[in-house]
N, C-alpha and C positions, 0 to 999 in steps of 0.2 A: 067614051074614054074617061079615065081617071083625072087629066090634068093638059094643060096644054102648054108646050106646043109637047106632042107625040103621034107618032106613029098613026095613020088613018087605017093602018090594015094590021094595028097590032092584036085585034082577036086571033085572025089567022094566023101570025106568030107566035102567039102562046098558043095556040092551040097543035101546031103543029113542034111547038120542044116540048109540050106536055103529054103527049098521044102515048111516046112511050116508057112514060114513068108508073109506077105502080103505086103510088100516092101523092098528093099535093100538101103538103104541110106549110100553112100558114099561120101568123102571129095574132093576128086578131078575127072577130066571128062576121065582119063588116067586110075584110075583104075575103073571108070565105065565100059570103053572098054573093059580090061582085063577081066571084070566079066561080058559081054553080056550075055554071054552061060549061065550064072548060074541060072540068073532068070531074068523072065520077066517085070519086074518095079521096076526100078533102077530108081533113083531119087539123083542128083550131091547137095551137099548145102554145102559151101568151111566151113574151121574151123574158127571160130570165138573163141575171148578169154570169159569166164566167168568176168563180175566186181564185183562177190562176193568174188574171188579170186586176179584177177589183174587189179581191177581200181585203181586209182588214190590215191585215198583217203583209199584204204587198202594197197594198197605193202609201205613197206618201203620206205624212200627215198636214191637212191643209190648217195653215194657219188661220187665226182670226183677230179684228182691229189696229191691221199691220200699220194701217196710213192713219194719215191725220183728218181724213175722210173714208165714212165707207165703202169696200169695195162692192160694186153693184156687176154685173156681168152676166154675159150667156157667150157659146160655147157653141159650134158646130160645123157642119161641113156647107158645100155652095149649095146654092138653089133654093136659100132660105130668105129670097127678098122680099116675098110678098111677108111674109112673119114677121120678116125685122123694121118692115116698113110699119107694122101694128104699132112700134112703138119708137120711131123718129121723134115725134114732137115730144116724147116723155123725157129721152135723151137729151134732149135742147131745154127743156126747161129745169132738170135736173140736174142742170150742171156744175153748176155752183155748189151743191147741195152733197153730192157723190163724186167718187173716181168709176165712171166708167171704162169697164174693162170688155174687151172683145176676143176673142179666139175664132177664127177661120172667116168669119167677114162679120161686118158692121151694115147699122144701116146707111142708105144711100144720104150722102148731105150731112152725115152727122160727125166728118172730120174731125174738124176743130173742137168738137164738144167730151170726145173718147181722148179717157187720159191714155189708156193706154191698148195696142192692138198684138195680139200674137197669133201669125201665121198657123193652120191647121197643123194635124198630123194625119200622113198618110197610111202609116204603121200602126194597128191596131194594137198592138204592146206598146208602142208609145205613149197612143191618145191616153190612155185611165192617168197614168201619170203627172204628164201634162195637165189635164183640165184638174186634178188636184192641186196642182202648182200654182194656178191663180190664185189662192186665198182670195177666194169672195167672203164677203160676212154676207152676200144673199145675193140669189143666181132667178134669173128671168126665164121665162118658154114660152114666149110670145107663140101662137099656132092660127093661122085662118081656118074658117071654119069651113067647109067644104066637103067635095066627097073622096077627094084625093086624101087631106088631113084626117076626114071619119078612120078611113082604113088604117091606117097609123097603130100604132102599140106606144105605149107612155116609157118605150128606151130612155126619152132624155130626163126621163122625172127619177130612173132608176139609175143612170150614172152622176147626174147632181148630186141623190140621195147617197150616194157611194163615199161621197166628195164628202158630205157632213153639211153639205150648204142648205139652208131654207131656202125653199123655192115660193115664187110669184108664179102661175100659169093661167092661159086662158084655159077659160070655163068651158072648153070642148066637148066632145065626145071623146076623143083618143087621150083624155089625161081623166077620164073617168073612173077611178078607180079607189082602192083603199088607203091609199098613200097618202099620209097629214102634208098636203100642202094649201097653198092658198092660191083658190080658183078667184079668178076676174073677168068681167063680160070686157069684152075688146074694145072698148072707147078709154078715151085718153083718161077721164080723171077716175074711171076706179082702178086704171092703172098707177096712177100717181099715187091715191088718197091708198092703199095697197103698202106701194114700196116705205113710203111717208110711216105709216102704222108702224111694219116690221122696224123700221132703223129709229122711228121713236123711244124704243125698250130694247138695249144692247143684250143682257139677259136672256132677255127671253126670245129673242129674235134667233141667239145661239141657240136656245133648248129647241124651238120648231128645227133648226139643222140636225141636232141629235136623234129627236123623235123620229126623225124622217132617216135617217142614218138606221137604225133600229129596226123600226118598221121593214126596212129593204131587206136589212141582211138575215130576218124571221123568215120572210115569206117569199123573196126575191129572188133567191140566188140560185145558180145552176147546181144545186144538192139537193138530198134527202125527198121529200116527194116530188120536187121541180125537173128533179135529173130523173129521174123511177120513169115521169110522165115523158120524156124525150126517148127515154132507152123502149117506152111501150110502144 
């Protein structure tokens, strides 16, 4: 199995809603492996953003330096405890230091420490908005590293990057890619010495948000050879 708790007989579940499909398309070449066995034409085509949702010229524009501390944040849907638990004690000692901000959950215990928390969105025309609406001046992706995580695709390094925020990420496999962010091994202090760096140089801490802004909407977006490769 990928992850627990699931399913003890869910080979035979996929294997039985896959039987009568005439391809399997998936977002990374990790969990193509994982699902050899299931079927026989599996076809890899990485996630690309939608720009009827998050180009340019529709998401808002996210602010930056709104507070009188910087805004530090991540952003996502449930089932994300074991990630956010990566970085509980960074939360706690960072607090003084930053406005943590939260969208769709928090880590466990780290109440009193998040300045501030905003509930998901279950409306995918909602979300791109909303998580632009935070004004982070720099956005976290805590990820354990695992086999469930290996399979993963770097979505959340592409809608950050949408957002204009610099990102912090662990040094995974699933955020492996060409995207200028800043990779971290999952222990507490080069988590810290990390967030510490970006918000020492207000500047420049902007320009990695831009670069990475950049970078996504070149190579990223569901257009021009990205859309070509989905229509093939």
């Amino acid at each position: 199995s990928l992850h627990n708790p699931i399913q003890r007989d869910i080979q035979r579940r996929l294997r039985t809603a896959l039987e009568p499909m005439d391809r399997l398309v998936v977002s990374t070449a990790k969990l193509a492996e994982c699902m050899h066995e299931l079927h026989p034409e599996i076809r890899v085509v990485r996630n690309t953003l939608d720009p009827r949702w998050w180009g340019p010229d529709i998401l808002p524009t996210s602010l930056r330096r709104t507070g009188p501390k910087p805004r530090v944040g991540w952003a996502g849907g449930v089932g994300h405890d074991g990630d956010l638990a990566l970085i509980a004690d960074v939360v706690k000692a960072l607090a003084d230091e930053v406005h943590w901000v939260f969208m769709g959950m928090m880590p466990a215990g780290c109440e009193a420490y998040v300045h501030e928390f905003h509930k998901g969105y279950f409306n995918i025309e909602e979300y791109p908005a909303g998580l632009a609406r935070l004004n982070l001046d720099l956005a976290v992706a805590p990820l354990e590293d695992n086999l469930f995580t290996a399979c993963k695709s770097n979505l959340r390094l592409l809608e950050l990057g949408a957002c204009g925020y610099p990102v912090i990420c662990s040094d995974v496999p699933a955020f492996d890619c060409d995207l200028p962010v800043t990779r971290v091994k999952n222990r507490y202090k080069p988590w810290v010495d990390a967030i510490r760096m970006h918000l020492s140089d207000a500047d420049a801490n902007a320009t990695a948000g831009d670069a990475l802004r950049a970078a996504l909407l070149d190579r990223w977006m569901l257009q021009g050879e990205q859309l070509h490769a989905w229509r093939k």
